[in-house]
N, C-alpha and C positions, 0 to 999 in steps of 0.2 A: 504494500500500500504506500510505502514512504518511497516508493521510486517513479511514483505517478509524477510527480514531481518537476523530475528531469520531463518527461515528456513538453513538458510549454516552458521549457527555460529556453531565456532569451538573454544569455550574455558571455563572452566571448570563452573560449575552449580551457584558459586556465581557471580563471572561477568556478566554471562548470568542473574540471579535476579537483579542483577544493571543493566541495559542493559533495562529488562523489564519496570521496575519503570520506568526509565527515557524517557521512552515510553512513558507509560501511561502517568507521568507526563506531559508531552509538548501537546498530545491531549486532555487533556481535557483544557487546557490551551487554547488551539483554539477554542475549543468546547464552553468556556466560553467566552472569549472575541468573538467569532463571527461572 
């Protein structure tokens, strides 16, 4: 659900790599604490 996200982003490719990370980083963060 939280990668719906990217789908309407509108801003230039490195953001959007930060943007990602910072994805990933919080789910798996769930993922671990769980």
């Amino acid at each position: 659900k939280t990668w719906r996200i990217l789908r309407k982003l509108r801003c230039c490719p490195l953001k959007a790599g930060h943007l990602c990370k910072a994805i990933a980083l919080l789910q798996n963060y769930e993922v671990v604490r769980g």
